[in-house]
N, C-alpha and C positions, 0 to 999 in steps of 0.2 A: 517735256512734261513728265515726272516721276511722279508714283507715290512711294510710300511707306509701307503700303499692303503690299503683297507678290500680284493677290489675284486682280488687282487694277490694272497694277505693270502687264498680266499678261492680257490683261482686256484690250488695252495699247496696244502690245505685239500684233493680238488677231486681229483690230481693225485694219495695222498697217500691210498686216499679211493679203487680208482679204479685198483693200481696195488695192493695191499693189501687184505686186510679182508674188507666188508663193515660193521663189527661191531667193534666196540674201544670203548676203555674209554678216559676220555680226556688228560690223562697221557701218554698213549701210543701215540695218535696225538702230546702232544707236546715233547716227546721223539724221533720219528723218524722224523719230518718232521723242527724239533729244531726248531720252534716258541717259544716266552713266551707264559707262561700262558692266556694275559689278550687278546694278539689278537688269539690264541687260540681258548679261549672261544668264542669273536665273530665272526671270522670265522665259527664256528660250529653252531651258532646262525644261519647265514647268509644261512648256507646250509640247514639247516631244515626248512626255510624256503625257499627253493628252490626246494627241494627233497622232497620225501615220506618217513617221519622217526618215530622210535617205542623205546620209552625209558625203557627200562630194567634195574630192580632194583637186585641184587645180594643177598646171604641172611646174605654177610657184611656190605650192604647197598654203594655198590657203583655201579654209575651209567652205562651203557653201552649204546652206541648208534649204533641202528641198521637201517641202511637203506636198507634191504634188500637185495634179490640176483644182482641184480644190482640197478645201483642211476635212481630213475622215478619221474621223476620233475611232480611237480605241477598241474601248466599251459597244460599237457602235454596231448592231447584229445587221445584216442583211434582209430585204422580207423571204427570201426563201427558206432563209434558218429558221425564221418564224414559222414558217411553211412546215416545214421538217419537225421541227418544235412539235407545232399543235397533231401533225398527223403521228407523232411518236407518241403522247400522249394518250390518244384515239386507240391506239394499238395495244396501249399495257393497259388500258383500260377493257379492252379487250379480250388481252391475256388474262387480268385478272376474274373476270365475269367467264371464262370459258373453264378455267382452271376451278371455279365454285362449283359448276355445274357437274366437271369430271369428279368432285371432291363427294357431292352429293348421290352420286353413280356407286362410288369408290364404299360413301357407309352404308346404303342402304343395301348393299349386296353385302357388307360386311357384318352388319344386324343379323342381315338373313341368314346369315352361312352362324354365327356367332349363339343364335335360337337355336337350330339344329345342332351344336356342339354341345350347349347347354343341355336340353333335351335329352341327348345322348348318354352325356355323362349320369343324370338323374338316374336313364332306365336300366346304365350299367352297373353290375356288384362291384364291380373293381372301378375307380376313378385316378387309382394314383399315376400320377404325369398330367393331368384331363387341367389341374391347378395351374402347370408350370406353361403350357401350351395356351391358354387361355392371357395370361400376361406377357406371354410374346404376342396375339393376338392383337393385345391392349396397344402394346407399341406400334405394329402396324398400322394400327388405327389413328396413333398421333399422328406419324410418316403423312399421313395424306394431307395434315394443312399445314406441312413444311412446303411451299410452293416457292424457297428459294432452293433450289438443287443441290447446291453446292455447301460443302462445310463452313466458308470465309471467305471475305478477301484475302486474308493475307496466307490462309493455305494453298498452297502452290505448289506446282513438282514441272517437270519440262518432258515434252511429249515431243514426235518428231511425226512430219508430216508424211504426205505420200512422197515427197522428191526428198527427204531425210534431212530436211530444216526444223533443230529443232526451236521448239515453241512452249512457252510458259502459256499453265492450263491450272486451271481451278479444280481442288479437290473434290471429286464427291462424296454426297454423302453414304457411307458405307450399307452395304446390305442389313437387314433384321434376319431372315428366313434364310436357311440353306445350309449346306455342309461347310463344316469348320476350316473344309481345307481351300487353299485358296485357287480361284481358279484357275485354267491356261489366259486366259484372256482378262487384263484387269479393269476391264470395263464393265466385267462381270460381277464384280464386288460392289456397284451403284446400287444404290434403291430400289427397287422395284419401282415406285408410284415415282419417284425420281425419271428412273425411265423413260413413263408414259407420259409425265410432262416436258422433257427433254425431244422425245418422240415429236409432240405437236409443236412445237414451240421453237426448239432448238436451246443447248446448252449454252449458259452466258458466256460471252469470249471478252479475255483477260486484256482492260482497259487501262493503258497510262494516267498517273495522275496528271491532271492539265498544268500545276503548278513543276511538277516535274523538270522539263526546264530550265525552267528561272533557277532550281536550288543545284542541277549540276554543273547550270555555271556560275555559279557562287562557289560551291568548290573547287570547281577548278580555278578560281579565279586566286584563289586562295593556295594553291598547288603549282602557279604558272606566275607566280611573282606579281599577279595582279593587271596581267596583259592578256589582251586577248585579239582575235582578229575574227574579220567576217565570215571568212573560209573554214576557223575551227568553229564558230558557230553553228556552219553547215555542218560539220563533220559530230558534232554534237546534238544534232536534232533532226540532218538530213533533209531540212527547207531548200527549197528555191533560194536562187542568189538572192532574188528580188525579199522575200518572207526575214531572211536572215540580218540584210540591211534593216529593213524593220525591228525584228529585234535588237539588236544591238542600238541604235539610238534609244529604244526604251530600256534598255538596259542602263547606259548612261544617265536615264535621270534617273532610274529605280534607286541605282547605287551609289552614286553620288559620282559616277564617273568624268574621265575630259578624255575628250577626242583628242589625240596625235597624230603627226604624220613621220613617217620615219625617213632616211635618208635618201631613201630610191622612193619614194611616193605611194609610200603601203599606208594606207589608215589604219589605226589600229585603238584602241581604246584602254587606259590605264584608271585600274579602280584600288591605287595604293591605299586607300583607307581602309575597302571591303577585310585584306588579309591581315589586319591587324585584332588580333581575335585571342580570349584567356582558353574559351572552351568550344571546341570543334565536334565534340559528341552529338550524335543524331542526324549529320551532315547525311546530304544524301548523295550515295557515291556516285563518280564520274563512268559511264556508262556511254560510250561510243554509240553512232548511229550505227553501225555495222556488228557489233556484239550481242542486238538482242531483232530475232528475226522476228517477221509478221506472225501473230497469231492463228490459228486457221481457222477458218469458217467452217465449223462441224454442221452437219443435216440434222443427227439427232446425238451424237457421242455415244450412242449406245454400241454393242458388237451385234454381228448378225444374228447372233441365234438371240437376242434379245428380242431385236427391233421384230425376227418372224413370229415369237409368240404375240407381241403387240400389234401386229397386224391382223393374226389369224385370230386373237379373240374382236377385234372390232372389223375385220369382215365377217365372223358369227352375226353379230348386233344389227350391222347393214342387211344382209340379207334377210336375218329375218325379219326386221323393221318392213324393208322391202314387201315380203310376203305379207303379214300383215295390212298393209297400205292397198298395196295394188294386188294382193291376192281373194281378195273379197270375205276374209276374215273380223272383219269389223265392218262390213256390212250388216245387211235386213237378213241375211241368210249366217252368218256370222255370230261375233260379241257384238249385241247392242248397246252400245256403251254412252248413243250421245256425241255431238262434234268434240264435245272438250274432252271427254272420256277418252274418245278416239285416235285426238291428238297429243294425248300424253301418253297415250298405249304404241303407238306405232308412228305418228306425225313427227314428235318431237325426236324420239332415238334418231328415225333417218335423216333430220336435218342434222343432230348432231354427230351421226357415225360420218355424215357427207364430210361436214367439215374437218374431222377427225384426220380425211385422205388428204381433206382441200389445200390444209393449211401447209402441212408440209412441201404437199406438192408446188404451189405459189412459194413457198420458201428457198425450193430448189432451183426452180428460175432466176431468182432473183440473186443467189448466191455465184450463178453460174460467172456474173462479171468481176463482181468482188472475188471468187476464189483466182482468177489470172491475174485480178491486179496485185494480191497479195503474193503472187508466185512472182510477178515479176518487181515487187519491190524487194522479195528476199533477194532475187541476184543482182538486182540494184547494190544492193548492201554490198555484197560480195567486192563487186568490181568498183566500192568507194573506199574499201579499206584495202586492195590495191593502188587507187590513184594517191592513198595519200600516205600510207607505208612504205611502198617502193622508193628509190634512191637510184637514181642516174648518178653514172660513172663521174667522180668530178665534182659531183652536186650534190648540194643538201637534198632535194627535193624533187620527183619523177615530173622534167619538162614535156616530155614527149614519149610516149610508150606504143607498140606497134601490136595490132592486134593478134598476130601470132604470139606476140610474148603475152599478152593481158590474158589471152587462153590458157596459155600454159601455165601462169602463174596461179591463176585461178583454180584449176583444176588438181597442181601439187597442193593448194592451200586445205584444199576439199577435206572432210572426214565424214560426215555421213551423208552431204551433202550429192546432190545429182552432178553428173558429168557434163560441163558444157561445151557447147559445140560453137566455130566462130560465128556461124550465122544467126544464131541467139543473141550472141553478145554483142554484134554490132548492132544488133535491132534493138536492143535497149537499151547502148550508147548513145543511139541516134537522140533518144530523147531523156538523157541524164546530162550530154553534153552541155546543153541552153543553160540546165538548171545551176552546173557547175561552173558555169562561164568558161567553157572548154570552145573546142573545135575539133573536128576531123578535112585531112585532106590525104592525097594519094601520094606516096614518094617518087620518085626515078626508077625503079625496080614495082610499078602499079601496088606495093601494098599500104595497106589503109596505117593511118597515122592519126594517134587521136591524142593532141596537146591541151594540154593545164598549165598555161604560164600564168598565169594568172594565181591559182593556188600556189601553187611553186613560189612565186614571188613573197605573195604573203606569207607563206611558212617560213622563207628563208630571210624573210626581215625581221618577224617577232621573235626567232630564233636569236638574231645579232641582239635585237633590245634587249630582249631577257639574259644574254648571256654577260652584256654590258651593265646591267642597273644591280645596284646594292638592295640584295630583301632586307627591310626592314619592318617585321612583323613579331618582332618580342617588344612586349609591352611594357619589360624591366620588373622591377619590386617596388612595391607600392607605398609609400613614403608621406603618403597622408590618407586619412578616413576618418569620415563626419561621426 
């Protein structure tokens, strides 16, 4: 039973999928569900990119489509994302209501001090400078409801961590107030009010575009004759075997690609139409999983002698909040001021100087697991553009490498990078191996032995196809227009 529509045909696939196997080959789909082959094929297209699906090669070399225990669409969030969703939500909602409050802090102290300059200038015979001082004044004043920190996205410069990884970091915004010259510390050129919101909050850390992927392997796809395999996927994005299988079938329908298998049983997927292109400007470049390290989780990005004046003026605030509250200063012996007089004189500051310490300090807990997992994905990285750089004697591609050598290669490769040691690196081999479809075992001589035949295999077949197929990606002169 066909139709004419795709989205019938693929109404057909998913009943036959759902009362059925969720794995087939595409014989058996057009066997029970009596489509032809060609809408078939596009309906199966049409679901893979819909669904979460995993192509499996036979060792007759035919193909099988697995969508797992059941069909889980795409699009499709998780309730904990929602989870995470709404309480991220919660939280800039948060930021932005605490960030008004320090803003309202920021001008009424800034009126104040601003009266007494004015004043000043009145009672003095001489004012010249008192004009020019006052319009720097004015600027500070805007500074406090810039509550984004940073100059842009797209300004950036590269920072290097405590173990000398370095890491692309968002510009900030340049100081108003201070000496011309620049300081020892260039952390010290931020904002002041910059600061103190970087202080409670923490500075934004530098986020991949989500589409990202998709358009570096469009170039590459485009660069590599239109072939591509599941292994460079990984090495392009740094996924799980399991995440990279995934994409790459969605890849296949995105781009109008067909799955192949090559002579030794490498799947591999050819998208000769993608590379046929007049204009490649704006491409966004191919960019290794191993090229660009983890971001770091900054506390505040400010330098010390920043972060201690913004300390030491809001434990002024706290303490004397403090004394006012519980010194008996707004008391019957005290300012009579009234409950709400009372708690806007001294109530409200200490709830806010509290949070002032709270926040950061809940910040620092919570960064404590994030900063080790970002330490140990930069030498993740490290030791992935070893496994797939290196070249065994003989071989296109590093079958087997032994962890004294993965050491030592690692640490020649190093430039401001930390020095590693083998007990590190086999601890987080242990669990890079699963993701890369690796192993480790012991040799004859007790040393550890950690193989990627698997990658090996596939680099060194899409190597044979691409080295074997004619590019054909000139689109000639154009020999008719409407």
């Amino acid at each position: 039973m066909a139709f004419e529509n795709p989205q019938q045909n693929l109404k057909v696939l998913e009943k036959y999928s759902q009362n059925n196997t969720k794995k087939f080959t595409l014989e058996d789909a057009v066997s029970v569900t009596g489509m032809p082959v060609i809408e078939t094929e596009e309906a199966v297209s049409n679901m893979m990119e819909k669904y979460d699906c995993k192509l499996r090669v036979t060792e007759n070399g035919d193909l099988i489509y697995d969508f797992g225990a059941s069909l889980n669409r795409r699009d499709k969030k998780p309730w904990t994302e929602y989870f995470t969703d709404f309480f991220r939500l919660l939280w800039k909602g948060f930021t932005v209501s605490y960030k008004l409050i320090t803003s309202v802090f920021l001008v009424f102290y800034f009126v104040f001090f601003l009266v007494l300059l004015i004043g000043a200038a009145v009672a003095s015979e001489d004012g010249d400078g008192v004009g020019d001082l006052i319009a720097v004044l004015l600027r500070v004043f805007i500074s406090i409801f810039e509550w984004n920190t940073i100059m842009g996205y797209n300004n950036r410069y590269y920072r290097r961590d405590a173990y000398g990884y370095s890491y692309q970091h968002y510009k900030e915004k340049p100081r108003i107030l201070g000496k011309k010259k620049k300081p020892k510390d260039p952390r010290d050129e931020k904002n002041f009010v910059s600061s103190i919101y970087d202080y409670i909050f923490g500075p934004p850390r530098v986020t991949l575009d989500p589409l990202a992927n998709n358009q570096e392997v469009a170039t590459f796809l485009k660069e590599q004759k239109g072939l591509i395999t599941t292994s460079e996927v990984q090495a392009l994005a740094g996924w799980t075997r399991e995440e990279a299988e995934n994409f790459m079938t969605e890849c296949l329908s995105m781009f109008n690609g067909e799955a192949h298998v090559s002579d030794n049983g490498t799947l591999y997927g050819d998208f000769s139409q993608l590379i046929r292109s007049k204009d490649r400007t704006g491409e966004e470049p191919v960019v290794w999983y191993w090229d660009e390290y983890e971001p770091e989780y900054e506390l505040t990005g400010n330098s010390q002698g920043r972060n201690t004046w913004i300390t030491l003026m809001n434990t002024f605030n706290l303490i004397f909040s403090l004394v006012l509250v519980f010194g008996g200063w707004l008391g019957p012996m005290g300012l009579n001021l009234g409950f709400w007089g009372a708690f806007f004189v001294g109530g409200f500051p200490l709830v806010y100087s509290s949070l002032f310490f709270l926040i950061p300090a809940f910040r620092w807990l919570r960064q404590r697991p994030l900063k080790r997992k970002q330490h140990e994905l930069n030498i993740r990285k490290r030791l992935m553009r070893i496994v797939y750089q290196t070249y065994d004697s003989g071989k296109k591609h590093v079958h087997e490498i032994p962890l004294k050598k993965l050491t030592e290669v690692a640490n020649n490769q190093r430039e401001s990078e930390e020095k590693l040691d083998p007990e590190t690196i086999d601890r987080v081999m242990k669990d890079t191996l699963a993701e890369l479809g690796g192993a480790a075992y012991l040799n004859d001589q007790n040393e550890i032995i950690y193989s990627f035949d698997l990658i090996a295999q596939e680099l060194d077949a899409i190597d044979d196809v691409r080295e074997n197929k004619k590019e054909d990606s000139d689109l000639g002169n154009v020999i008719f227009e409407s």
